[in-house]
Each structure stands twice: as structure tokens, then as C-alpha cells.
C-alpha positions as a Markdown table, in Angstrom:
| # | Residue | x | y | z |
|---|---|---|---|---|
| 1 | Unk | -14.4 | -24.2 | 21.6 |
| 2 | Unk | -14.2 | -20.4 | 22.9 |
| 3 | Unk | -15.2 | -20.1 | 26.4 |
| 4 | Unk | -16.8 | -17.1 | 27.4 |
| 5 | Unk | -18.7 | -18.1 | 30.9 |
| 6 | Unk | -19.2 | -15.5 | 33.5 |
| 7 | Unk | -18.0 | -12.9 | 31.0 |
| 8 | Unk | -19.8 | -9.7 | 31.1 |
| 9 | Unk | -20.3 | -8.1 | 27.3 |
| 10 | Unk | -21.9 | -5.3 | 26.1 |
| 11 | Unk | -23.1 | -4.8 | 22.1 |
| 12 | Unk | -24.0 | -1.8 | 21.0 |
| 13 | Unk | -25.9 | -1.7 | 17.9 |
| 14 | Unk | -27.1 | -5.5 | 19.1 |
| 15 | Unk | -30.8 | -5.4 | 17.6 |
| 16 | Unk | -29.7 | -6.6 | 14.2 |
| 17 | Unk | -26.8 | -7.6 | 11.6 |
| 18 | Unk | -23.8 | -8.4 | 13.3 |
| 19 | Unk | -23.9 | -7.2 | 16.4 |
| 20 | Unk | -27.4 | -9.3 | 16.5 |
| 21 | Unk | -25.5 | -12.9 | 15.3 |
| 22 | Unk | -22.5 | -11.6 | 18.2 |
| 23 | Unk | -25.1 | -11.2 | 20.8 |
| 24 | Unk | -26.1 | -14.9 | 19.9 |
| 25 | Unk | -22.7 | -16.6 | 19.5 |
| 26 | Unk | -21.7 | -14.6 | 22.9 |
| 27 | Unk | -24.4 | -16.2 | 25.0 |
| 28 | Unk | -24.0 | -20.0 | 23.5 |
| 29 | Unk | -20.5 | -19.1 | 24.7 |
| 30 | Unk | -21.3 | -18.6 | 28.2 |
| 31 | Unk | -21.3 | -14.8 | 28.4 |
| 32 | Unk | -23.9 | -12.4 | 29.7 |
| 33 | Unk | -24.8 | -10.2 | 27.4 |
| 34 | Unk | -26.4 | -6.8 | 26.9 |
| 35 | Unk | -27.1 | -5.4 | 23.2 |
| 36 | Unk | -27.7 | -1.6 | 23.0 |
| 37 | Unk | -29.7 | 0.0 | 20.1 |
| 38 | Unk | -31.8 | 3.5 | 19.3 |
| 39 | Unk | -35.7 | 1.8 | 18.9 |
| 40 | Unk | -36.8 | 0.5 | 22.2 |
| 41 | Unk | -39.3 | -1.9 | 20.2 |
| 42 | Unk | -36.5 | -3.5 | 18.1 |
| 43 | Unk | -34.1 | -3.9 | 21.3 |
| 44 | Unk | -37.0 | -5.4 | 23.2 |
| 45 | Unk | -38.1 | -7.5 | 20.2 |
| 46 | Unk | -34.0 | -8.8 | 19.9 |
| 47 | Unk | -33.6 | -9.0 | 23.6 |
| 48 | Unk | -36.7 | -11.4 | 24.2 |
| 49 | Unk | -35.7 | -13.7 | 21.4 |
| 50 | Unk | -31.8 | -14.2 | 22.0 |
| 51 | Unk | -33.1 | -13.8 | 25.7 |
| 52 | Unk | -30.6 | -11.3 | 26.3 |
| 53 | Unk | -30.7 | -7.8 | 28.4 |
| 54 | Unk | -31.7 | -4.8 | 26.2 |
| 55 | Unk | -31.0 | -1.4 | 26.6 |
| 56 | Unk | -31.8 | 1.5 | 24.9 |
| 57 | Unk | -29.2 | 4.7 | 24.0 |
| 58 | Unk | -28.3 | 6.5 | 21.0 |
| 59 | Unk | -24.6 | 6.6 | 20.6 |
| 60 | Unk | -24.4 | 10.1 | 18.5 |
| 61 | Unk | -25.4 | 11.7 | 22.1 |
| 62 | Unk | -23.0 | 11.3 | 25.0 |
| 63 | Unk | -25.7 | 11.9 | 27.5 |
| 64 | Unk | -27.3 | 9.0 | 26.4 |
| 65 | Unk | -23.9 | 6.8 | 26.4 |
| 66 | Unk | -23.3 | 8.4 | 30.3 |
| 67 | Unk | -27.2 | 7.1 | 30.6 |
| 68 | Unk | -26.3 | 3.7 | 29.8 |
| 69 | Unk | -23.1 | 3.2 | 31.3 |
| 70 | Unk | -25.0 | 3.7 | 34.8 |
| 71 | Unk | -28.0 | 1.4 | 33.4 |
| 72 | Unk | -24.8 | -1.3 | 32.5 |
| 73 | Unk | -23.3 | -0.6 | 35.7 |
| 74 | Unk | -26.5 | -1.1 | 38.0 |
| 75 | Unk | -27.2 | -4.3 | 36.0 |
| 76 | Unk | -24.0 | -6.3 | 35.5 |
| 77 | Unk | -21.3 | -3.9 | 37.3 |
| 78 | Unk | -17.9 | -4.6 | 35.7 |
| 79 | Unk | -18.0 | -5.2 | 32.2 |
| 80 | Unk | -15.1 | -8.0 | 30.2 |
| 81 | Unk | -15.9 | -7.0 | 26.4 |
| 82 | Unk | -16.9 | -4.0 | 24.9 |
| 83 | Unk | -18.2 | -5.0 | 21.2 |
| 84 | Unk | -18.6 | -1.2 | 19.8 |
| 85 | Unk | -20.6 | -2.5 | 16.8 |
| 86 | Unk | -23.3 | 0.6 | 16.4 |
| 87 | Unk | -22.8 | 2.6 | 12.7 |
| 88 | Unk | -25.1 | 3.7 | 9.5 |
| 89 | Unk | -23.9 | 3.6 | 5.8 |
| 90 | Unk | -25.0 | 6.8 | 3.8 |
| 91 | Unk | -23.8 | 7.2 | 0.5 |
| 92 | Unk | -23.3 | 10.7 | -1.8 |
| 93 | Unk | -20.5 | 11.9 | -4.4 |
| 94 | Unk | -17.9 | 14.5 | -3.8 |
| 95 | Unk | -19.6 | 17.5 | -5.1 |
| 96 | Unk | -23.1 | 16.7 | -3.2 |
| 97 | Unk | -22.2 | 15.7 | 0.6 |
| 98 | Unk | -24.2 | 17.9 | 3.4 |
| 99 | Unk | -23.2 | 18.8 | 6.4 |
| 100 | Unk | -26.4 | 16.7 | 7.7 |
| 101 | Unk | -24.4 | 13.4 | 6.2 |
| 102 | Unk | -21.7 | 14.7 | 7.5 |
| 103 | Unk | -22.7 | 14.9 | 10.4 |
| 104 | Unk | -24.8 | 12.0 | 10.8 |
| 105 | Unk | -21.8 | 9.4 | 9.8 |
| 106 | Unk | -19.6 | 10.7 | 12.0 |
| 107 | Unk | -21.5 | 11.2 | 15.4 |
| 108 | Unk | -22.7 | 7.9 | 15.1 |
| 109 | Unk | -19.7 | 6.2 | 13.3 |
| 110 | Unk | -16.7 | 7.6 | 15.2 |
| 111 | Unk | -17.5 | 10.2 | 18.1 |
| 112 | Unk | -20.1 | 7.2 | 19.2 |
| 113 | Unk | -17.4 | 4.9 | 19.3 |
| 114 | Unk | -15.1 | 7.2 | 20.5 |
| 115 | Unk | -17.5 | 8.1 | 23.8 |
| 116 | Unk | -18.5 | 4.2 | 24.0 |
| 117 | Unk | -14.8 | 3.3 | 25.0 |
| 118 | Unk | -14.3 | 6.8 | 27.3 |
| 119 | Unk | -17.2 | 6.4 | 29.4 |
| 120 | Unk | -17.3 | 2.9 | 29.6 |
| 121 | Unk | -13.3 | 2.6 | 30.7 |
| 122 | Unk | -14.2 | 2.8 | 34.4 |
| 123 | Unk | -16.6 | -0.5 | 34.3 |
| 124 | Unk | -13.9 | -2.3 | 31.8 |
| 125 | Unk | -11.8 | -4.8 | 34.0 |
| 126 | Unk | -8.2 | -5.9 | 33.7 |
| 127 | Unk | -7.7 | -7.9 | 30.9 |
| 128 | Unk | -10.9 | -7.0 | 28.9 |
| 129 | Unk | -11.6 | -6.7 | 25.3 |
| 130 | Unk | -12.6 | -3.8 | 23.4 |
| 131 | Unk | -13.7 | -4.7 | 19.3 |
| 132 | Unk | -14.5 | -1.9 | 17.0 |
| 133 | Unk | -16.7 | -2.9 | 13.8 |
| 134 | Unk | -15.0 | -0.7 | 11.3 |
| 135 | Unk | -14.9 | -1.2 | 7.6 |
| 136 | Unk | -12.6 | -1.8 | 4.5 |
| 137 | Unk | -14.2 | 1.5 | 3.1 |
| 138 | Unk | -11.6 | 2.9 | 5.4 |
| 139 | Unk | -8.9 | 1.9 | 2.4 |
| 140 | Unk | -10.8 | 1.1 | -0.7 |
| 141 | Unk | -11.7 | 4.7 | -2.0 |
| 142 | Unk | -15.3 | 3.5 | -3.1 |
| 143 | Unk | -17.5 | 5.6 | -4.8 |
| 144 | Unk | -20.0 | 7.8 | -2.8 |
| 145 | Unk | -18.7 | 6.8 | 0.4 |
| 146 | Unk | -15.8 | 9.0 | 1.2 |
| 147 | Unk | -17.2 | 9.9 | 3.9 |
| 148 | Unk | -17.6 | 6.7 | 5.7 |
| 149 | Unk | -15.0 | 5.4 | 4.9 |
| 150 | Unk | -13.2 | 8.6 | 6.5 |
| 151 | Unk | -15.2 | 7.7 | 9.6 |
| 152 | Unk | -13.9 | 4.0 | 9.9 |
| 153 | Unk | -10.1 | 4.9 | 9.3 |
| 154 | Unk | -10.6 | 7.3 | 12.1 |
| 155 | Unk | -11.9 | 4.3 | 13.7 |
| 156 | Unk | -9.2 | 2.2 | 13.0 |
| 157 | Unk | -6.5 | 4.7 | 13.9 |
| 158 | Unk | -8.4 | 5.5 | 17.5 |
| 159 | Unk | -8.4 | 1.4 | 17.7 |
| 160 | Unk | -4.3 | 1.3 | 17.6 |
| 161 | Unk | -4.1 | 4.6 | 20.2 |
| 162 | Unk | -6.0 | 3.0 | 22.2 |
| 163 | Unk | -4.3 | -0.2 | 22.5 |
| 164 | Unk | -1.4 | 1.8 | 23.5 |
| 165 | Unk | -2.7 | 3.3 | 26.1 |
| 166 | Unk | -5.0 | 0.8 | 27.6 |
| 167 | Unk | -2.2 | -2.2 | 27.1 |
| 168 | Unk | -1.2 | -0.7 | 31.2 |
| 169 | Unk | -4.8 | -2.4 | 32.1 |
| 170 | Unk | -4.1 | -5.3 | 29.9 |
| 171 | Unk | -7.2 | -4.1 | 27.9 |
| 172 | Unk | -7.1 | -5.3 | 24.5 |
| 173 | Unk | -8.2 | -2.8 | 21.6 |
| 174 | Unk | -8.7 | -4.3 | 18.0 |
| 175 | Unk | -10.8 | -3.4 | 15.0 |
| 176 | Unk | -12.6 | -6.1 | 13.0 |
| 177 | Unk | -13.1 | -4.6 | 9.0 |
| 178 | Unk | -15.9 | -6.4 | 7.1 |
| 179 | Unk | -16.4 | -6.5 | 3.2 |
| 180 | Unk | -20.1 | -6.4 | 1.8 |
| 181 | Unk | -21.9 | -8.5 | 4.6 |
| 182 | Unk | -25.5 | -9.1 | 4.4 |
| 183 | Unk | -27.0 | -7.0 | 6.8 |
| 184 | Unk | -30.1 | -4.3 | 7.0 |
| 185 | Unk | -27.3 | -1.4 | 7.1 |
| 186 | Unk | -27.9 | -0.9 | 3.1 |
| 187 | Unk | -32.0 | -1.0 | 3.6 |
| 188 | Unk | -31.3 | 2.4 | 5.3 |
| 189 | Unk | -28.9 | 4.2 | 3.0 |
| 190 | Unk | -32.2 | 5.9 | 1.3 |
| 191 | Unk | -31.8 | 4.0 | -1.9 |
| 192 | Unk | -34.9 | 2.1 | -3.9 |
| 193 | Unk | -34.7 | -1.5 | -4.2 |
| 194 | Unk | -33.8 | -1.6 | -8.1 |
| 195 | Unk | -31.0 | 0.9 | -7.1 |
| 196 | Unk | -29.7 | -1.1 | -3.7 |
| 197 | Unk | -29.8 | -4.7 | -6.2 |
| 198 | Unk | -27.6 | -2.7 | -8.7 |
| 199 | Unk | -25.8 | -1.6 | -5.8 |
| 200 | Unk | -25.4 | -5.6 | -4.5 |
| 201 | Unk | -24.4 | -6.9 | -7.8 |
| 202 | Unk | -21.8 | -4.4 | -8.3 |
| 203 | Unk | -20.6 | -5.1 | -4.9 |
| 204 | Unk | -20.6 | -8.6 | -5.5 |
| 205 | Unk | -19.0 | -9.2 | -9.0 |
| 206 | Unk | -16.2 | -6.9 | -7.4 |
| 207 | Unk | -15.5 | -9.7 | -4.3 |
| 208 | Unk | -12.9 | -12.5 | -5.6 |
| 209 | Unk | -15.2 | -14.8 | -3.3 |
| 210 | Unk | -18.3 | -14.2 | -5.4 |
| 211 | Unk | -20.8 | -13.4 | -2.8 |
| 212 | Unk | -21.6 | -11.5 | 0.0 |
| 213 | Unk | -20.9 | -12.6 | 3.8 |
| 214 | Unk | -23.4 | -12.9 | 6.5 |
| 215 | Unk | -23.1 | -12.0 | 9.9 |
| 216 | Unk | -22.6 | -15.1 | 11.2 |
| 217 | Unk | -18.9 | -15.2 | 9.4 |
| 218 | Unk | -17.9 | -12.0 | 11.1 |
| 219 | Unk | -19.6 | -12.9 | 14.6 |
| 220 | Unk | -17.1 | -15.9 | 14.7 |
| 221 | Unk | -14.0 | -13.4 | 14.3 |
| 222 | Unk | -15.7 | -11.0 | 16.8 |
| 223 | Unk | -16.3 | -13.7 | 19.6 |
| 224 | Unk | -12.7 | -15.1 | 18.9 |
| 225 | Unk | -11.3 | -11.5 | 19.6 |
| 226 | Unk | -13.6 | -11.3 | 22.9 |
| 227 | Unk | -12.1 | -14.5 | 24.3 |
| 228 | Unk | -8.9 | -14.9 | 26.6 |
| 229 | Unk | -7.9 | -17.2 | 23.1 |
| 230 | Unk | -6.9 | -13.8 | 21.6 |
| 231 | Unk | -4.9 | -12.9 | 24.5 |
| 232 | Unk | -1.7 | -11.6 | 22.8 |
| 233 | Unk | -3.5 | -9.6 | 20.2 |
| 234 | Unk | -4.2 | -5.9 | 20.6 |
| 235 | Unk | -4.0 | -2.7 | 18.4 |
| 236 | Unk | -4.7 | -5.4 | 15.2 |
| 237 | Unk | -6.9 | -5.0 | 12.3 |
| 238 | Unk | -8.8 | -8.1 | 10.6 |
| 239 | Unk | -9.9 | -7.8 | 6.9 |
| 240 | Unk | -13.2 | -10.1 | 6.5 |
| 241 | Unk | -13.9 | -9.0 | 3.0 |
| 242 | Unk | -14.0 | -12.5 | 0.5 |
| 243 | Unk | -10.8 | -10.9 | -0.7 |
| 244 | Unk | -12.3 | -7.6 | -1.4 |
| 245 | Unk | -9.4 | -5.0 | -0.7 |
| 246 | Unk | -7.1 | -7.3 | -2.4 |
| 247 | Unk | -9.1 | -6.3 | -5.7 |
| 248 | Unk | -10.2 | -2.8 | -4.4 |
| 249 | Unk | -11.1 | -1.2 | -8.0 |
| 250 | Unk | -14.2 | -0.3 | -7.2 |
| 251 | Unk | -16.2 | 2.1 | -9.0 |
């Protein structure tokens, strides 16, 4: 069984999905956890029932990320895993993307995750491991979301950078890539229901496994990354898809 007793962890986007099911698997584990998330009624709502720390920051501003890394220091001091879990999905064809979309994906998506890493580095000890929820919309071209899935393979190529540099401190820097999981990231896309169970199906039949994950499945891969189990892996990618990018033609 992974041990992760005495280990310090921080989750942002921990209120819900997967970082919500991580934040849960973490602490059966042994490790003391703090999940991070923009509502301070959902984080307190999360925190109380996985009886976790919560902590409140929005990732899009680095003020806020500078905020919480003193909040995370004062509470816990050094950190062991970094689980940089925090995104939104928003959808729109080439021909109709705004700057506002624009905009929103990335800031939250990849300068979040890029700032997450920077200004936490001081409180990250020897030996500590960094996960980056990115996507296989960073290779599968799928329709609408070009740019998020630009966002996540910036993601991914920042992951194996930074597991260069950081393999000095032993820190270990690897990018997890889900298929469809579900989770309440495709509530907030802006779509109706009959439009988001169109969206599911299609989704679906595409998925050689027949089905959408749940965040459970991924939290397993996440927590394995975290422990000292995964101590030769860094700069590595995981698929966790039901066999999605190996039939990618999706339209």
C-alpha cells in the first residue's frame, strides 16, 4: 500500500473532481493535506468533509499564489507534493475564439501552473514531487478546444523543463493526462444540458473503453506519482484516457 505519512501536500483546485478524490486518497494515505480553490464556501464546505486544511487563492493571479504560499508556509512549513490540479475547460471553433477565452484558459491553465511551481520552489524539500493535471487535448486536435489543448501541451512541455532543472533537488516533475473523466469541469463550459449529454455521448462512443472515468481512477495514478514508490520517474507523461488517444478521430 502507498505510504504517504508525515508528508506535507498541497492541491490546488482540491474542492472538487480530481483534485477532491486526491485530497481524500492523500489523507487515507497518511499525508497532511491542504486543497486550494477560488469559492471560499466550496473550499470550506470540501475541507470540513475530507477534514482537510482549506485555503483560498485564485491561480490566474500571482499575488494571490504569493498569498498562499505564505498562508502554506505559516501552516505546514516545508511542503513534499505539489499536486497542481487547478484548470477550466471552455470550448469555441477557430473562427470564434476571444481574447477573453483566450485569456481565461491560459492564466488559469498554464501561467497558474507555471507560478504554482515558481513560488512554491522555496517550501518544496529534497526529494518532493511535483504532478501537473494536464490533458490528452494536448495531442488529440478535438474540435472547439484548440485552445486548451494548446494550454496543456504547454503544460506538458514546462513539466519535462522542469524536471531537468529541478532533478539537482531530487524534485520530481511529471504530468498526469486524463481522457473524458467525470467531473464538474464540463458543467462550467457554458453549454445547456441537452448540448453537454450530446457532448458526453460523443465523447463516449469515441473511448475504446466505452465509458467515462471517474476521479477516483486518476487519484490512484496521482497518489502513486506523490509517493517515494515513484522514485525514479520524473519529466514522464501518463495517458489515463480508456484508450482515447489511441483512437483520437474525434470530431
Amino acid at each position: 500500500m502507498i505510504d504517504l505519512k508525515d508528508k506535507n501536500a498541497v492541491i490546488t483546485g482540491g474542492n472538487s473532481g480530481i483534485g477532491y478524490s486526491t485530497a481524500k486518497l492523500m489523507k487515507e494515505r497518511g499525508a497532511n493535506v491542504i486543497i486550494v480553490g477560488r469559492s471560499q464556501e466550496r473550499v470550506s464546505k470540501a475541507a470540513g468533509e475530507l477534514g482537510v486544511t482549506g485555503l483560498v487563492a485564485d491561480v490566474s493571479k500571482v499575488k494571490e499564489i504569493e498569498h498562499l504560499v505564505e498562508n502554506v508556509k505559516k501552516t505546514t512549513g516545508k511542503i513534499d507534493i505539489l499536486f497542481i490540479n487547478a484548470g477550466v475547460f471552455f470550448g469555441a471553433p477557430i473562427g470564434q475564439i476571444t481574447e477573453e477565452l483566450f485569456d481565461q484558459l491560459m492564466n488559469i491553465n498554464f501561467k497558474g501552473a507555471v507560478f504554482t511551481l515558481e513560488k512554491f520552489l522555496p517550501l518544496l524539500t529534497e526529494g518532493s514531487s511535483v504532478i501537473n493535471l494536464s490533458s490528452v487535448n494536448a495531442y488529440l486536435g478535438m474540435s472547439t478546444a484548440s485552445i486548451y489543448g494548446a494550454s496543456k501541451a504547454a503544460m506538458n512541455s514546462f513539466t519535462r523543463t522542469s524536471a531537468t532543472e529541478l532533478a539537482a533537488r531530487k524534485i520530481r516533475v511529471n504530468a498526469v493526462n486524463p481522457g473524458p473523466v467525470s467531473t464538474p469541469i464540463f458543467g462550467k463550459t457554458g453549454m445547456n444540458e441537452d448540448q453537454l449529454q450530446g457532448f458526453a455521448s460523443a465523447m463516449q462512443n469515441r473511448v475504446p473503453l466505452k465509458r467515462f472515468g471517474n476521479p477516483d481512477e486518476i487519484a490512484k495514478l496521482v497518489t502513486f506519482l506523490a509517493s517515494d514508490d515513484a522514485s525514479y520517474i520524473t519529466g514522464a507523461e501518463y495517458n489515463i484516457d480508456g484508450g482515447i488517444n489511441i483512437n483520437p478521430g474525434i470530431i
